[in-house]
C-alpha positions in Angstrom: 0.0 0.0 0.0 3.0 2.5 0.5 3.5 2.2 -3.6 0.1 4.1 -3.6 0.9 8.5 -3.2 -0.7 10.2 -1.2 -1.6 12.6 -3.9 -3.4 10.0 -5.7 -5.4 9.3 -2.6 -6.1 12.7 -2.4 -7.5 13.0 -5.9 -9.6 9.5 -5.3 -11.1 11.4 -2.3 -11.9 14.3 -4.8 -13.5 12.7 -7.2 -15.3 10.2 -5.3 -16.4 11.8 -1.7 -15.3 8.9 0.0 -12.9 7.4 2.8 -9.2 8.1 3.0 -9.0 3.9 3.5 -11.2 3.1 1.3 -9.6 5.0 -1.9 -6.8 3.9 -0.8 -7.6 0.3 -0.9 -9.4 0.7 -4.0 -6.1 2.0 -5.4 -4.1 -0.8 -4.6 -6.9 -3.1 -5.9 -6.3 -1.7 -9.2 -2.6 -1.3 -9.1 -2.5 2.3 -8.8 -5.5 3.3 -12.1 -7.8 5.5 -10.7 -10.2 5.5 -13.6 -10.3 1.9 -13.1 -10.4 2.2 -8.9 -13.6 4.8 -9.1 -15.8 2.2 -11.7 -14.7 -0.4 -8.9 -15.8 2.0 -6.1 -19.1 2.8 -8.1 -19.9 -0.8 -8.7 -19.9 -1.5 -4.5 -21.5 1.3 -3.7 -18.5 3.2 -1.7 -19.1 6.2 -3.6 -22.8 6.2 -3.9 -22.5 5.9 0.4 -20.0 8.3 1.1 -21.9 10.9 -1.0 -24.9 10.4 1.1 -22.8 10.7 4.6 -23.4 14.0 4.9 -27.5 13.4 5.4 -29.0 13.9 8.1 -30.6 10.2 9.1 -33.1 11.3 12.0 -35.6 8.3 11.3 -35.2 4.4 11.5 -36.0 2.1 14.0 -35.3 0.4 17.5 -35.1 -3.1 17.6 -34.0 -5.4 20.7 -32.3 -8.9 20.7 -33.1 -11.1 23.8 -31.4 -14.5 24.8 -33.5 -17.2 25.7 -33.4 -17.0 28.8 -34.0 -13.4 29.3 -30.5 -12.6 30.7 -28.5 -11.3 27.8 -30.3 -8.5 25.6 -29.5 -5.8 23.2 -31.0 -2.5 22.2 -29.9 -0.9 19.3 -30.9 2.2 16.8 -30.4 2.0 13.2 -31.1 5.6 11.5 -32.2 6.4 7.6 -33.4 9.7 6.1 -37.1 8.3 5.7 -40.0 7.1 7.7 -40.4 5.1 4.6 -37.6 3.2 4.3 -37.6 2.7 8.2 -40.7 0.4 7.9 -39.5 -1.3 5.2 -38.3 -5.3 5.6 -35.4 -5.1 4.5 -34.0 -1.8 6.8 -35.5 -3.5 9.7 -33.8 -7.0 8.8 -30.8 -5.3 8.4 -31.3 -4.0 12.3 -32.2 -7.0 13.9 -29.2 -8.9 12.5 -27.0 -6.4 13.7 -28.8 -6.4 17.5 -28.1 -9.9 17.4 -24.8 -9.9 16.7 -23.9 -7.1 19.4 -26.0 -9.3 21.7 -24.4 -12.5 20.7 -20.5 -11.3 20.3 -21.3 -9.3 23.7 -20.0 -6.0 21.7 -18.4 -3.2 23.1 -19.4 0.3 20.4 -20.8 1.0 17.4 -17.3 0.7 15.8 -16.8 -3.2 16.5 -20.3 -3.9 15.4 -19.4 -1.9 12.3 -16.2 -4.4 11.8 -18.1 -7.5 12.9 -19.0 -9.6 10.3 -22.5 -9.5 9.1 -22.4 -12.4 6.5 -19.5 -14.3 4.9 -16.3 -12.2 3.7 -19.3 -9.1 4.4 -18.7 -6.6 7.6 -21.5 -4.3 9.0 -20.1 -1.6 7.9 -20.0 -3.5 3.9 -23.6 -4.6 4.2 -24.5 -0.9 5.7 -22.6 0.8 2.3 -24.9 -1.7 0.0 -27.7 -0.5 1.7 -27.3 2.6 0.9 -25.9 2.2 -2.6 -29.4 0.4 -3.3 -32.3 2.0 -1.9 -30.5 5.4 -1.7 -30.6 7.2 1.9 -27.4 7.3 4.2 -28.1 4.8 6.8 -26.2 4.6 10.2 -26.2 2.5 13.2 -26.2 5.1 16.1 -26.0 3.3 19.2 -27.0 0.1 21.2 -26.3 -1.5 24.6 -25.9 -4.5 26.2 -27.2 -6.1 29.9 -26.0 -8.8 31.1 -27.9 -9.8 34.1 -26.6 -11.5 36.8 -28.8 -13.8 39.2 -31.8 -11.7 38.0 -33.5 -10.8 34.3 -34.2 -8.3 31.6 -37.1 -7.2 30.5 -38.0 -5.1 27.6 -40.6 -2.7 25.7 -41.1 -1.6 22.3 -43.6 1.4 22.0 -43.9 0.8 18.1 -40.4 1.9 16.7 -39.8 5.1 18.3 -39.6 4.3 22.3 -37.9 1.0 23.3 -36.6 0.5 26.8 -34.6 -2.2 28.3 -35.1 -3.2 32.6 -32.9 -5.5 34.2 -34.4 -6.9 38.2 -32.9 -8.7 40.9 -35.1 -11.9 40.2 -36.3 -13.9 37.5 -40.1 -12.3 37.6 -39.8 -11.5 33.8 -43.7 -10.0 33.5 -42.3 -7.5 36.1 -39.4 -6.7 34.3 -41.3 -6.3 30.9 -43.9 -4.0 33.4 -41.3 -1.5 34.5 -40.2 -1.4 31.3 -43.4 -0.8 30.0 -43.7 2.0 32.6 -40.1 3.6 31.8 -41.3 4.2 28.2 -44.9 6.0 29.1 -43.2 8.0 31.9 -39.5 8.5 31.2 -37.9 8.6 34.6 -34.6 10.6 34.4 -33.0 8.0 37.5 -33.6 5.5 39.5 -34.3 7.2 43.0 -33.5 10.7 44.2 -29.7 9.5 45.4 -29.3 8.7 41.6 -30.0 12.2 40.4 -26.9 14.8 39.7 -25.9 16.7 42.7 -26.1 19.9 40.4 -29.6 19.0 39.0 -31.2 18.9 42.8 -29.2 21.7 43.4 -31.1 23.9 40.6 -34.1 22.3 41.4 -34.0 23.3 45.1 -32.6 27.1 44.3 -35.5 27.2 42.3 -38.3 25.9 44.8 -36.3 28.2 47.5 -36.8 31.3 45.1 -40.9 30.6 44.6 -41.2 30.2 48.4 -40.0 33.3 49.0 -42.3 34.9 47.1 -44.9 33.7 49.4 -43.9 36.2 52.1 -44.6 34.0 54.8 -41.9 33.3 57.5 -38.5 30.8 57.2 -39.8 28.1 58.9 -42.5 27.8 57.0 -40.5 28.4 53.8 -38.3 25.6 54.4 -41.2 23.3 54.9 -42.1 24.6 51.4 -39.1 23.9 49.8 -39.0 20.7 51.0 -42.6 19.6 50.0 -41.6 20.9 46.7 -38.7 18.6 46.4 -40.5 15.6 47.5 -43.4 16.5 44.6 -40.7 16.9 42.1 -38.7 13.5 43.0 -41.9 11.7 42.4 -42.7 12.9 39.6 -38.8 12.4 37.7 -37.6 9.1 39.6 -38.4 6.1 38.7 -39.7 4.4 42.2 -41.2 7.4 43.7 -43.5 7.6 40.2 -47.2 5.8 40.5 -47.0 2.7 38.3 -48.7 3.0 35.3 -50.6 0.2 35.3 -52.1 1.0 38.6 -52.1 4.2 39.9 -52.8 3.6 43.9 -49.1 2.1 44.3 -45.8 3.5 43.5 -43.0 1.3 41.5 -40.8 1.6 45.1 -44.2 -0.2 47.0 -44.6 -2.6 43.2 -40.9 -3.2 44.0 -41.3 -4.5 47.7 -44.3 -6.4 47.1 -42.5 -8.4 44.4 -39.4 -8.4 46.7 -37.3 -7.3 43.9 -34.9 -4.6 42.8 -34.6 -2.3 39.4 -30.8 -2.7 39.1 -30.5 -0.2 36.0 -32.9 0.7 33.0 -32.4 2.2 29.5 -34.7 4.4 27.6 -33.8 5.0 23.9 -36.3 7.3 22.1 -35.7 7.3 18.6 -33.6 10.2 16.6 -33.4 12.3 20.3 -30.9 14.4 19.8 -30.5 14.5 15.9 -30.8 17.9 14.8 -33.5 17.6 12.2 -33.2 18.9 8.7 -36.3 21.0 8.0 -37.5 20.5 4.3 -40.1 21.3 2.1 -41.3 18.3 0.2 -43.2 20.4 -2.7 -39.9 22.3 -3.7 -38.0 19.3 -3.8 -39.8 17.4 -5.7 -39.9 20.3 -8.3 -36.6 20.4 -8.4 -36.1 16.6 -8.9 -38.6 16.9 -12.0 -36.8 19.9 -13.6 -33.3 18.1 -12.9 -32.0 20.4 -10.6 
């Protein structure tokens, strides 16, 4: 590969919009002709993909992959440009197969899934690139994680394609797993208890509660008693077992919790394209423009 100048590479990039590897590799594939390495590039799609990187890729799909017995499972987001591509077979295929091979090669990051092999002599990354070569949008695998549950279980929940949540307990009760999990997606806890919140977030919180109090008029004790009430309303309302359990609102998840004698060890809530800075477009005008080959 040292044959190959840099200058060379540089031009490959140019012409093509791809990687610096990639043109290079392509280079060396065809002993150094670039007219000969960008046909090569154009015929697997490297070119067609790179082009695309650039697009914004705000829709897609979660999907999770669960081991039999409930102890090893995988969330994972898949982004594409288009609502419908996302509900298309063959973008969601492409996601499951992926979840289950972070799941079952207990993957680290997105950039070892994206090495992993996806079919024979074909990485994620490769099988990503056709993707896009063929149906057109830029495509990306964002993020996924893994639990690995010890003595207990993980549950999950799917809300369609755009919530999915992942619950691991300190028993085997599955159905409460999947129920907290259910719960986490409808009322998006931001931590486990009020210890698990950010010092600097309970801070704000109480500066602000101190600051409405005040307002009152009404004398310090009083105001602290204020402040405090405040605080207890707000930590039921944004931790997970001080919030009423959805699915019956007389008990909290802490009392669910200690009826079932069990323990929330961790949860995961993944809403789909949070985050992503969306591209705003109008569909009229571009379609114009497609039909008078702009």
């Amino acid at each position: 590969m040292s044959e190959i100048s840099a200058k060379l590479v540089k031009e490959l990039r140019e012409r093509t919009g791809a990687g610096m590897m990639e043109c290079k590799k392509a280079l060396v594939e065809m002993k150094g002709d670039i007219e000969a390495a960008i046909e090569h590039m154009r015929k697997t799609g490297l070119a067609k993909a790179d082009k695309k990187a650039g697009r914004v890729a705000a829709e897609g799909v979660l999907v999770v992959s669960t081991s039999d017995d409930n102890k090893h499972v995988t969330i994972l987001e898949a982004n594409c440009e288009t609502d419908f591509v996302a509900m298309g077979d063959e973008f969601r295929s492409f996601a499951e197969r992926l979840a289950d091979i972070a799941r079952s090669q207990n993957l680290a990051d997105v950039d070892a899934l994206n090495a992993a092999e996806f079919a024979p002599g074909v990485t994620a990354d490769e099988r990503r690139r056709e993707l896009v070569a063929k149906i057109g949008e830029n495509m990306n695998i964002r993020r996924f994680e893994t639990y690995n549950a010890g003595n207990g279980v993980v549950g999950s929940y799917l809300h369609g394609k755009k919530i999915g949540v992942l619950v691991e307990i300190s028993t085997s009760d599955i159905e409460l797993a999947k129920d907290i999990a259910m719960h986490v997606a409808a009322s998006n806890p931001l931590a486990l208890d009020a210890a698990s919140l950010s010092p600097e977030f309970i801070a704000k919180e109480r500066e602000i509660a101190q600051a409405k109090a005040e307002q009152s008029g009404k004398p310090a004790n009083i105001i602290e008693k204020m402040v405090e009430g405040a605080m207890k309303k707000l930590f039921s309302e944004v931790t997970l077992k001080g919030q009423s359990f959805v699915k019956n609102g007389d008990i909290t998840v802490e009392q669910l919790l200690k009826e079932k004698g069990a323990e929330v060890v961790r949860f995961t809530r993944y809403e789909l394209g949070e985050g992503i800075e969306k591209e705003e477009s109008d569909f009229v005008a571009e379609v114009m423009a497609q039909a008078k080959g702009v």
